[in-house]
N, CA, C and O of each residue as an XYZ file, in Angstrom:
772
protein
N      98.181    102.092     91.372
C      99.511    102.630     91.552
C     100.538    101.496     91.529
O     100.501    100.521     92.279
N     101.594    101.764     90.446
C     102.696    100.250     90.843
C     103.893    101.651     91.401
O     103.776    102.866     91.560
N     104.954    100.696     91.548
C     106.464    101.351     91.892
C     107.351    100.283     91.564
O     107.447     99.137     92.004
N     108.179    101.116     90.412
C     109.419    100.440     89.962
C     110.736    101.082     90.442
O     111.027    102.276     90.366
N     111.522    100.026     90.976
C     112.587    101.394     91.794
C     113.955    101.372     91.290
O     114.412    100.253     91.054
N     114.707    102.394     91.078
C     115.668    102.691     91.077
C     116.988    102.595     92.085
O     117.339    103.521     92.817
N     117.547    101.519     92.006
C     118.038    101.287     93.263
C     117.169    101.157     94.567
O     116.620    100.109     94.905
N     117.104    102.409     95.301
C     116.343    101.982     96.152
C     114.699    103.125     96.321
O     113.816    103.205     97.175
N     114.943    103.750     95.157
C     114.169    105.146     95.113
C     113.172    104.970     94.049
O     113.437    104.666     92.886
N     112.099    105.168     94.497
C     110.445    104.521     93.968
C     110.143    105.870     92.368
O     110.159    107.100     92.338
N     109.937    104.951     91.429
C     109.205    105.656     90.573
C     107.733    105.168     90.565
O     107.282    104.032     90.418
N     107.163    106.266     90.749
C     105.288    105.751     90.946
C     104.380    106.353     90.073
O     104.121    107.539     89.865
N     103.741    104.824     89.377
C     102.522    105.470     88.250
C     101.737    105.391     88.776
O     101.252    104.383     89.290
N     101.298    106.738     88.798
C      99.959    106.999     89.265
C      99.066    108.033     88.210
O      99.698    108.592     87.314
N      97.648    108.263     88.331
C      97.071    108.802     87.849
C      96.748    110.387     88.428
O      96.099    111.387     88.122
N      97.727    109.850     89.548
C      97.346    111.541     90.527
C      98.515    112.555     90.483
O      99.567    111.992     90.182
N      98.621    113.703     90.668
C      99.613    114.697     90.706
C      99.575    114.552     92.036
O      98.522    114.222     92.582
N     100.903    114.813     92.859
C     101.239    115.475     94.383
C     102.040    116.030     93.781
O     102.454    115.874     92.632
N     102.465    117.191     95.106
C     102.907    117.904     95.248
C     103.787    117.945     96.559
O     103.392    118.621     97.509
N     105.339    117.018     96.659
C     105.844    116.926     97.867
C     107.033    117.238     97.799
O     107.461    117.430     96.661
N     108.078    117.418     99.064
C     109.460    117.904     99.036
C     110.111    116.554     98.230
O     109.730    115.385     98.277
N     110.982    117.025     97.645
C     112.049    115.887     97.063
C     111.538    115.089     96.091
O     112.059    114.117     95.545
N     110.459    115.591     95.922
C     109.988    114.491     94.507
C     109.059    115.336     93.495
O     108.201    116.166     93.796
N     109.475    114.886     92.159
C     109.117    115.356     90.957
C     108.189    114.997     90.541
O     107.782    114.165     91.351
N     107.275    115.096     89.465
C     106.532    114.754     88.269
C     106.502    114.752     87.336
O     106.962    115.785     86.851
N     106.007    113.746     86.356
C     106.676    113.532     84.951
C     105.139    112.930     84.499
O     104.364    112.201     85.118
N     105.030    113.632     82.980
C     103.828    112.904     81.770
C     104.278    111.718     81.654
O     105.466    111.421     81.780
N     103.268    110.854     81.375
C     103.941    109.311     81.171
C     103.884    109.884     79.435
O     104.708    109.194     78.836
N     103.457    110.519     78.809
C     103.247    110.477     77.750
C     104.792    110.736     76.721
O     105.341    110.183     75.769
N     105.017    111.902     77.596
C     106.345    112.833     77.232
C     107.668    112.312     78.161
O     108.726    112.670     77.643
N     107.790    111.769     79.052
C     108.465    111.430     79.823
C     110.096    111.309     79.366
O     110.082    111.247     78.136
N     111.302    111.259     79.789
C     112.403    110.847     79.042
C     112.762    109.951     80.296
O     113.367    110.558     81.179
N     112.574    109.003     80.461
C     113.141    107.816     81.207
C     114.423    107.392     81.385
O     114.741    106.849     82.443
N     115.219    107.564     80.488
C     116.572    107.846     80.932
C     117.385    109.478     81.770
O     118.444    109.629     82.379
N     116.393    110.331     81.441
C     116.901    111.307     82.514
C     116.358    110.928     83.935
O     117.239    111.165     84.762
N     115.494    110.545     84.379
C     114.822    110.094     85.189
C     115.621    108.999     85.934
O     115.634    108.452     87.036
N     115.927    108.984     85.389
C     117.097    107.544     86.061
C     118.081    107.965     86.764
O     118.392    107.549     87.880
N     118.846    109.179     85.869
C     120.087    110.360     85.855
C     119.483    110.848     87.196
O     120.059    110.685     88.272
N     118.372    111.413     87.066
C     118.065    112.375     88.486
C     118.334    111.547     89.695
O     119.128    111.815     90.596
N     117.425    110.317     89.570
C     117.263    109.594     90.538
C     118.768    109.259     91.405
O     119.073    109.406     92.589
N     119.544    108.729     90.174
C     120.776    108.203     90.726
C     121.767    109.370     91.132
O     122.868    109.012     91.550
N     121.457    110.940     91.044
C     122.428    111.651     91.258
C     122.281    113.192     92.130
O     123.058    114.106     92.409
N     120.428    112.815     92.439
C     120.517    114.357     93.189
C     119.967    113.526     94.143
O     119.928    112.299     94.050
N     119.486    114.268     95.181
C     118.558    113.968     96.276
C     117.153    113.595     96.293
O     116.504    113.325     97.303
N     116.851    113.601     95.423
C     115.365    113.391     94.430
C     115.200    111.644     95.563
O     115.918    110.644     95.594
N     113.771    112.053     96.412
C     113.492    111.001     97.101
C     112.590    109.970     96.151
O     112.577    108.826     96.606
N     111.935    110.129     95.087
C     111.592    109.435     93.944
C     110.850    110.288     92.703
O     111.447    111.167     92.081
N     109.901    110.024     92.517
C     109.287    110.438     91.144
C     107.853    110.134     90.815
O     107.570    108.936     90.802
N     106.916    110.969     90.554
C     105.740    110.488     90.043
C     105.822    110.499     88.312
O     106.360    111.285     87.533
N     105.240    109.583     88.158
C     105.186    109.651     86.501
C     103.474    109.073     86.136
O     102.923    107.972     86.115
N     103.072    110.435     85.892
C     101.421    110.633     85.688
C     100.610    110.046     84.429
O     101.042    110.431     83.343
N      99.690    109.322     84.403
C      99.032    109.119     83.293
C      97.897    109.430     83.713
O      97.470    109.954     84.742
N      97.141    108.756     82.109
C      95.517    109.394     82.348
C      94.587    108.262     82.744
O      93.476    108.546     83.191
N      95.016    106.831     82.592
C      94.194    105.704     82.788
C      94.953    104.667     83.746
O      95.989    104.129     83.355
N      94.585    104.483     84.610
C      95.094    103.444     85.780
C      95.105    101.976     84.585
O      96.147    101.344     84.410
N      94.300    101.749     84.136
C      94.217    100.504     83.456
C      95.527    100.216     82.622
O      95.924     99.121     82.223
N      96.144    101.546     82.442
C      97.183    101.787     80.989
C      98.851    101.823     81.632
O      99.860    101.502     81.003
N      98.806    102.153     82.598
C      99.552    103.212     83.561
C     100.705    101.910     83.392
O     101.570    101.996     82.521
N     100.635    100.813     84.223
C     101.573     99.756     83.943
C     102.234     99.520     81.967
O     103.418     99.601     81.639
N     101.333     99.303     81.227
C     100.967     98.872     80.069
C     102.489    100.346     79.159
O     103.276     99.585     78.596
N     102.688    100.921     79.064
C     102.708    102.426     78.967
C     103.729    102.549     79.495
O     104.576    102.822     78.645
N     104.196    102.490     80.609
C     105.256    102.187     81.307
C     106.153    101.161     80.806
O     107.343    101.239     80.499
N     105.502    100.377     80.788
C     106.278     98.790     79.820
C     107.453     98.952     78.435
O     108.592     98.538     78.219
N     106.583     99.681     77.788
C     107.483     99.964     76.453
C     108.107    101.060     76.749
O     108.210    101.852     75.813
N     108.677    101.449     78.001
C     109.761    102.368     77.606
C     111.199    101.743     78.081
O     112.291    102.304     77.992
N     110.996    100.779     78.471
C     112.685    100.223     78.600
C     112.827     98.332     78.268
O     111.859     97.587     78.417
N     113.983     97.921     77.888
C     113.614     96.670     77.441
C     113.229     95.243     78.604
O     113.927     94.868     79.546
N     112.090     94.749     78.205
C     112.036     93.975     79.898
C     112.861     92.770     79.622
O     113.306     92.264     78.592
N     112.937     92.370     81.372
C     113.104     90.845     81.887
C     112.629     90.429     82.409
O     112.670     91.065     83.463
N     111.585     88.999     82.606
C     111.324     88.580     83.152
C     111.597     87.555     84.135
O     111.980     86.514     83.601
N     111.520     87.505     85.473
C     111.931     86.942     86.195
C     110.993     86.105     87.468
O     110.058     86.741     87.953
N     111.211     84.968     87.883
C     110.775     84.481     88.768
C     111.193     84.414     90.766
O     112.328     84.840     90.977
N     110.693     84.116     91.623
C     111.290     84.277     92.478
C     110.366     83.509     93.936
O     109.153     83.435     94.131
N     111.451     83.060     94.711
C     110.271     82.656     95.870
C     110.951     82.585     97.505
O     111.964     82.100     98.008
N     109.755     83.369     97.989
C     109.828     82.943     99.343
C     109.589     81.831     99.810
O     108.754     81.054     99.346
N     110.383     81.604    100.900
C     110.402     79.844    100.796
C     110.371     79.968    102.446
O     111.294     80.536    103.029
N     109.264     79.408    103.148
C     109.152     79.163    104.119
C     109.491     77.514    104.618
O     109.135     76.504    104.012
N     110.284     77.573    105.899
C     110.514     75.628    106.365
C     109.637     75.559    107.547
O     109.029     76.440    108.156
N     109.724     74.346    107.709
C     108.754     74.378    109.263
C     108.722     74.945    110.156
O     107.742     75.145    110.874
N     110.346     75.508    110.351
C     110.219     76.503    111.423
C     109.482     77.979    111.356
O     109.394     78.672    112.369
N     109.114     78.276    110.459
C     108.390     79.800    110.050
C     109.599     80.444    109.363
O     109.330     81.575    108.958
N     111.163     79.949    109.057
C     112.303     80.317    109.044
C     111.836     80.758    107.221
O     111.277     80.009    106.421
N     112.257     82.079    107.009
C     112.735     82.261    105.552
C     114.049     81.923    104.362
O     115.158     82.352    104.680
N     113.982     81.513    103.631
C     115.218     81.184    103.136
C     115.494     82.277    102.538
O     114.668     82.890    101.862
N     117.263     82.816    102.808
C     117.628     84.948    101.886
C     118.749     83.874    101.330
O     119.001     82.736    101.728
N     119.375     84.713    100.181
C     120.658     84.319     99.477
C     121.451     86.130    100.030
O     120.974     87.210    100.380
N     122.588     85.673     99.862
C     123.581     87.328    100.405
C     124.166     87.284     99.320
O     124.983     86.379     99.152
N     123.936     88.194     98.324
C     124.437     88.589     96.927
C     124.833     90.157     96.825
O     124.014     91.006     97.174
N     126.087     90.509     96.346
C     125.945     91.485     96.213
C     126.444     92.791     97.204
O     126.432     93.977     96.875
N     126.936     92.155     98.662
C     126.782     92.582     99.893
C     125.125     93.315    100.286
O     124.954     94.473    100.664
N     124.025     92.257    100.063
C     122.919     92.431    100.167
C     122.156     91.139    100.289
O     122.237     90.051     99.720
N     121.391     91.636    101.223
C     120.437     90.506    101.720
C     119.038     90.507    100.835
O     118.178     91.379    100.959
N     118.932     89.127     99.709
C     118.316     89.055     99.190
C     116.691     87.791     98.660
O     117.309     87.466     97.646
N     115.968     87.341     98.594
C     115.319     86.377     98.240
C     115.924     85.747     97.022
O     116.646     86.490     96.358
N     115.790     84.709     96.671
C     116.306     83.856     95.744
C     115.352     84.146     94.208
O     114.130     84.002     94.252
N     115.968     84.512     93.043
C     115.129     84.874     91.598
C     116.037     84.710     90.515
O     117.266     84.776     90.548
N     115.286     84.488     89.553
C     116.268     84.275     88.212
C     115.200     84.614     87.001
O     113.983     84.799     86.989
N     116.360     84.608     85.853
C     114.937     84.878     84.722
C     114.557     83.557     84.016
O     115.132     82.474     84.128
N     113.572     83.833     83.333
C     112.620     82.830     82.683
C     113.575     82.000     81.537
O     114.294     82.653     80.782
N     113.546     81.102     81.493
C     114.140     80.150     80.285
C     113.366     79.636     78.878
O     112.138     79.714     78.845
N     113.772     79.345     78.237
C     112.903     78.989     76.996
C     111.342     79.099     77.060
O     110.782     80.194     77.113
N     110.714     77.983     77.053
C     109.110     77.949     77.145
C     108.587     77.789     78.830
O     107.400     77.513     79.008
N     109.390     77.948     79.900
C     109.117     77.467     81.076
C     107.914     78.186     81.645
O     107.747     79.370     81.352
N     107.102     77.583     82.402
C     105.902     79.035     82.920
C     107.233     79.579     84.019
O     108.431     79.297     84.026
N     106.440     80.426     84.855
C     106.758     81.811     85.828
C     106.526     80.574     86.491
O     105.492     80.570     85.823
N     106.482     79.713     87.029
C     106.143     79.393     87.879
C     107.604     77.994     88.120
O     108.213     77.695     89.147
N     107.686     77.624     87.181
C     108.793     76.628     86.813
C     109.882     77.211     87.339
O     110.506     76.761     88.300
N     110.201     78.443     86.599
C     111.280     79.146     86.557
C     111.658     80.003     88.110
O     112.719     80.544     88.423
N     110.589     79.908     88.773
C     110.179     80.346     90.475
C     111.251     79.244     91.195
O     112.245     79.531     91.861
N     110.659     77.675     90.799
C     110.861     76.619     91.634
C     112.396     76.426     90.973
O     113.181     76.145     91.879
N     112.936     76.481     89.897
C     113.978     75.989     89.513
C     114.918     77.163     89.832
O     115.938     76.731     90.369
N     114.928     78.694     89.666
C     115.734     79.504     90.274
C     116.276     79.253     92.069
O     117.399     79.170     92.565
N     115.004     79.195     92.620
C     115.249     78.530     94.099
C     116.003     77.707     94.136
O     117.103     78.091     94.536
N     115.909     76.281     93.798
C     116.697     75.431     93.775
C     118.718     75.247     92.957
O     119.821     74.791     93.257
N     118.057     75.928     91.920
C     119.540     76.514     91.571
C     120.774     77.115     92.423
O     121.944     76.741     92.508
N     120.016     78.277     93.074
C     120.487     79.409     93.842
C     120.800     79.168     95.321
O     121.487     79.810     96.115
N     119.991     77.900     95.463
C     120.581     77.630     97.319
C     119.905     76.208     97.366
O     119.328     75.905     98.410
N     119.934     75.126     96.108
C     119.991     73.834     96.523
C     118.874     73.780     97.514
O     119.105     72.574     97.597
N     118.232     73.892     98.051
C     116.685     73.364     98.722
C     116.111     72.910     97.767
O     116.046     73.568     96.729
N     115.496     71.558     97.884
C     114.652     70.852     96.773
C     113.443     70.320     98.082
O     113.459     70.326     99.313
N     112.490     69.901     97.056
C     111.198     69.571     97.773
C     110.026     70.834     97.701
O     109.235     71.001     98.629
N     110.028     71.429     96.852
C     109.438     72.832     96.747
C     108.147     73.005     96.560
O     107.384     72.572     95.696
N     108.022     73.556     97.294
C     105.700     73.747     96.929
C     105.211     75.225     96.995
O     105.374     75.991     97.944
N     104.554     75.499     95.764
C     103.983     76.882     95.490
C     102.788     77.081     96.554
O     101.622     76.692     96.476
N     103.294     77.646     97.348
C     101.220     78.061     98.211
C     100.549     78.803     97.170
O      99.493     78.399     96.683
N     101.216     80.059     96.742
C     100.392     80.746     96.478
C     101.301     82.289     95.663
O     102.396     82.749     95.987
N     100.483     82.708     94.711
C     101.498     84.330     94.334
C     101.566     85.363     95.138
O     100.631     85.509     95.926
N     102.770     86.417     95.149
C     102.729     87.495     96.009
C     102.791     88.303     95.012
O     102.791     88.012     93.816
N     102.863     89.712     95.682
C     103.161     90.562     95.131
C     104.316     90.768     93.528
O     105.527     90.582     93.646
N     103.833     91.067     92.472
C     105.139     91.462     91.742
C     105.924     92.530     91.672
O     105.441     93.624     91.380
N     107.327     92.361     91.945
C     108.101     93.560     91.995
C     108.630     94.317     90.349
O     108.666     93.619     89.336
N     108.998     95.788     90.333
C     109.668     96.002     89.351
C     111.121     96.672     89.838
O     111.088     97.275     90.911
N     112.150     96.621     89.259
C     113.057     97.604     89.512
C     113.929     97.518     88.249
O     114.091     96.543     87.516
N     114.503     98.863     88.147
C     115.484     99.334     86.528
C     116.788     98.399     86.894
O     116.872     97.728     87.923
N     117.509     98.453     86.154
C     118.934     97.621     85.879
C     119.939     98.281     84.984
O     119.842     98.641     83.811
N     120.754     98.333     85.686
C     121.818     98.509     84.031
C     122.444     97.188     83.660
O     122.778     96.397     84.541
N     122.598     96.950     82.478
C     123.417     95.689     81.834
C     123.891     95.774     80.475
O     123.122     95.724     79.515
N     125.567     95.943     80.338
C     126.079     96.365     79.138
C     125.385     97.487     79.037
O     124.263     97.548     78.536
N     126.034     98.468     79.521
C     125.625     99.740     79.295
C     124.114    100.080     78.833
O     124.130    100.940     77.952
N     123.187     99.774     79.079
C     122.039     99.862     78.899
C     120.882     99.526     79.901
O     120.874     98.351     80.266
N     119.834    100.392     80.450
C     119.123     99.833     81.183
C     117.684     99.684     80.965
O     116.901    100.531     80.534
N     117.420     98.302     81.380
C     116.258     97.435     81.695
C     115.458     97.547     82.692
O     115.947     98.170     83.634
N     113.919     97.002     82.901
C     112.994     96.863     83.716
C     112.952     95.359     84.009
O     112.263     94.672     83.254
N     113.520     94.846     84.882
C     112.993     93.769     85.532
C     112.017     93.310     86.314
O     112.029     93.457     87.536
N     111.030     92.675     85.623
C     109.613     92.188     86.680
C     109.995     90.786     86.670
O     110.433     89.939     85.891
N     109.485     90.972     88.386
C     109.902     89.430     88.558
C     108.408     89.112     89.980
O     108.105     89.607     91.066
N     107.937     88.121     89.164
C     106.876     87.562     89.767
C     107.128     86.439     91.067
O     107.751     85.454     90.672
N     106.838     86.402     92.258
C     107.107     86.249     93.149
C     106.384     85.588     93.989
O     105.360     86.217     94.257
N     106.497     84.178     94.748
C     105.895     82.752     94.930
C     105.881     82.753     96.332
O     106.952     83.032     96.872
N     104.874     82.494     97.080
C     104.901     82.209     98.443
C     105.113     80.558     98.312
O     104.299     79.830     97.744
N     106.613     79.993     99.071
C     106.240     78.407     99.083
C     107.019     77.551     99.966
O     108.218     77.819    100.051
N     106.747     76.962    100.371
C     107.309     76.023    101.418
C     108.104     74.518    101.315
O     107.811     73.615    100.531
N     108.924     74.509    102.079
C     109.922     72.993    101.963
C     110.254     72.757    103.173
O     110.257     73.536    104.126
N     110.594     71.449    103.119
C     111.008     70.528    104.413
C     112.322     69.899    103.898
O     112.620     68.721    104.095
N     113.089     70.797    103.215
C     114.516     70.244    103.440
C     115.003     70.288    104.455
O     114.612     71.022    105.363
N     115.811     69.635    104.511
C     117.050     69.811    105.576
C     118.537     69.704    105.551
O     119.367     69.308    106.370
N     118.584     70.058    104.661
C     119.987     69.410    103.796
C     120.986     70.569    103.700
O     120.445     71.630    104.010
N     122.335     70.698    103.351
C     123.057     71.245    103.169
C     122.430     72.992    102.143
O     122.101     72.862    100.964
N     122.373     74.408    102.817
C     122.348     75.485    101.533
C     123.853     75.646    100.990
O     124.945     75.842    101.524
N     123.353     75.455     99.568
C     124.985     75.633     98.701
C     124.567     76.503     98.053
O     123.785     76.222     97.145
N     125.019     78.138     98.342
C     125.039     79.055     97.682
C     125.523     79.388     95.780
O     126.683     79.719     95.536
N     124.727     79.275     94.890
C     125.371     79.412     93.597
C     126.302     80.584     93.083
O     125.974     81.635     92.532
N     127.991     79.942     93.536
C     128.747     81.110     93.738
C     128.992     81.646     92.372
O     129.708     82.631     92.555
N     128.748     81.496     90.960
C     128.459     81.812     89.612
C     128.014     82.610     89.540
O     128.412     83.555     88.859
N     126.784     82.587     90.344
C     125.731     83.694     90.390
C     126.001     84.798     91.282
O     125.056     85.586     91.267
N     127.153     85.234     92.233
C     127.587     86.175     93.255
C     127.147     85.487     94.546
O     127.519     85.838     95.666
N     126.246     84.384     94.260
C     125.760     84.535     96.169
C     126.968     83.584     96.970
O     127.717     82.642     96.711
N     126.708     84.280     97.851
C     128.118     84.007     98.786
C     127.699     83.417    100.188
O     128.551     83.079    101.009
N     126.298     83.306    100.428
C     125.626     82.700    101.891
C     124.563     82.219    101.327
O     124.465     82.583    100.156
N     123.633     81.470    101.734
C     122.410     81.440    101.655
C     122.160     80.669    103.393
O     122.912     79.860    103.935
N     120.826     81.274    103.963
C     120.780     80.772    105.529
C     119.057     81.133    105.397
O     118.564     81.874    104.546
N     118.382     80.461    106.381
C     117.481     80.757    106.936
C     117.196     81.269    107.887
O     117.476     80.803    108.992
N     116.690     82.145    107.741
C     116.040     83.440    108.806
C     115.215     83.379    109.720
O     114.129     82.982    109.298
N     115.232     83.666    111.168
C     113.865     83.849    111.436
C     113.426     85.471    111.845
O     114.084     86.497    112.014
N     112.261     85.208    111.897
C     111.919     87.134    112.649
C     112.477     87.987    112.472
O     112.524     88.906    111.654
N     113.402     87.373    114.099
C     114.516     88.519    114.185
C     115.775     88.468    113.208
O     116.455     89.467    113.443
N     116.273     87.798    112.339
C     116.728     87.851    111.798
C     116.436     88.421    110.197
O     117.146     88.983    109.364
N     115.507     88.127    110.216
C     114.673     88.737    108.661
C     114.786     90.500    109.035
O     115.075     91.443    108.299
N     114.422     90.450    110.508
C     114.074     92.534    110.526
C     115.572     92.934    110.564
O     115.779     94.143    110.465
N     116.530     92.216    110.677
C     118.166     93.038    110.931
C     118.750     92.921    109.523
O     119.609     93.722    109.156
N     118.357     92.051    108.812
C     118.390     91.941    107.359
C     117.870     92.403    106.399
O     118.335     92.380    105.259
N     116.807     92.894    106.754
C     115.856     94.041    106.121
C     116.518     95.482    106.254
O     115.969     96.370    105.601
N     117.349     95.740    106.826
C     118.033     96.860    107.185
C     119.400     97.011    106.122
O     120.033     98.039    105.884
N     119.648     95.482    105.514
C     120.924     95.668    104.134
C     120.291     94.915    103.150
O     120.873     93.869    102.865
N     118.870     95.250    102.327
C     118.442     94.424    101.540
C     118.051     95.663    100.804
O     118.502     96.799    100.948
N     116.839     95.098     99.733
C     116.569     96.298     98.666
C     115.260     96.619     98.903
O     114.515     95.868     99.532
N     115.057     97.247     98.636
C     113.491     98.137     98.194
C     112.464     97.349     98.453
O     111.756     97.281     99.458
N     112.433     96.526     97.064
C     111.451     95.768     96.810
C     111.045     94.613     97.522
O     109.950     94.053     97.568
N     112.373     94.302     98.195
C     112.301     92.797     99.436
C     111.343     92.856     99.907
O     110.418     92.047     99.855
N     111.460     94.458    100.789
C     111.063     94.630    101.752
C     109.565     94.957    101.463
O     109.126     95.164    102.595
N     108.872     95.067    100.876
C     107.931     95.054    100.594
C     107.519     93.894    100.281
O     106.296     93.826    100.159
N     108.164     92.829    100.083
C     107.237     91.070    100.106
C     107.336     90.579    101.511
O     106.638     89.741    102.082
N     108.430     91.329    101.983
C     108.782     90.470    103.765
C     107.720     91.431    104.638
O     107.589     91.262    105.850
C-alpha cells in the first residue's frame, strides 16, 4: 500500500476494495486522475482508494499518470535530539529540494539541507520513508517523490533561512516542540516525525 496526498487527503494504492464513509474507489486501470484531484480538493471526500490487481505494479502504474519530480530531503538531528523544520509557506516543514543534473538522491538530500537553512557538517545515518504528494505548477499537476534521509550534524552556527525559496524561519525543535508543530505541518511530515 503507498499514499500520495493531496494536500492533506491520502490517495491509497491498494490491491483491496473497502468500503468506508467519505471515501471512494477508483480502477487504477480506468481511473481519471485529474477528477480525483477535483473531488479531493472540493467535496468532503476524506481520501480515495485507487485499486489495482498487482501490489508489485500498484506504485509502477500509478507513476505514469502524472508528470514526476524528484526530490530529496532530510531529517537532521543535532546533539541535542533537536530536529531541524524550515517554516515555508505558513507551514511547518523538513528541509527538500529537487534533484539537479547527474547528482545521486543522496547529494541532492545533503545539498538541499544545506541550501535551505545553512547547517553544514552533514551525515546520512540512514533512508526513511519516501513520501508522495500531487502539486500544481503552471497550471498543471505533478507527483512529487521525494526520498528522505535520516542525518545528523554538530553545527552550531547561525540557521539562515533561504528566503528565495519562501522559508521564512528555520529553528530546531525539540519533542515538545516538533508535536505543536506537527499540528501546522503536512501530511506527509508527519508520517516521517
Amino acid at each position: 500500500m503507498y499514499k500520495v496526498f493531496v494536500n492533506d487527503k491520502p490517495i491509497i494504492l491498494t490491491t483491496e476494495v473497502k468500503k468506508e464513509k467519505h471515501f471512494k474507489n477508483y480502477l487504477m486501470r480506468t481511473v481519471n486522475i485529474g477528477k480525483v484531484i477535483r473531488e479531493l480538493n472540493s467535496t468532503d471526500l476524506k481520501g480515495v482508494r485507487i485499486i489495482g490487481k498487482s501490489e508489485k505494479k500498484l506504485l509502477k502504474s500509478f507513476l505514469k499518470k502524472l508528470p514526476n519530480v524528484v526530490a530529496g530531503g532530510g531529517k537532521v538531528f543535532n546533539d541535542k535530539g533537536e530536529i531541524l523544520f524550515i517554516y515555508r509557506n505558513d507551514k511547518w516543514d523538513l528541509p527538500k529540494g529537487k534533484i539537479e543534473g547527474n547528482e545521486s538522491i543522496e547529494e541532492t538530500s545533503l545539498r538541499e539541507v544545506e541550501e535551505e537553512t545553512k547547517v553544514n557538517g552533514l551525515k546520512i545515518i540512514k533512508p526513511l520513508e519516501t513520501t508522495y504528494h500531487i502539486f500544481k505548477r503552471n497550471g498543471r499537476h505533478q507527483l512529487k517523490i521525494t526520498y528522505w534521509f535520516e542525518m545528523t550534524s554538530t553545527y552550531k552556527g547561525e540557521l539562515i533561512p533561504q528566503e528565495d525559496e519562501g522559508i521564512t524561519k528555520v529553528e530546531w525543535l525539540n519533542p515538545t516542540q516538533v508535536k505543536k508543530a506537527m499540528e501546522n505541518s503536512y501530511a506527509n511530515i508527519k508520517l516521517l516525525v
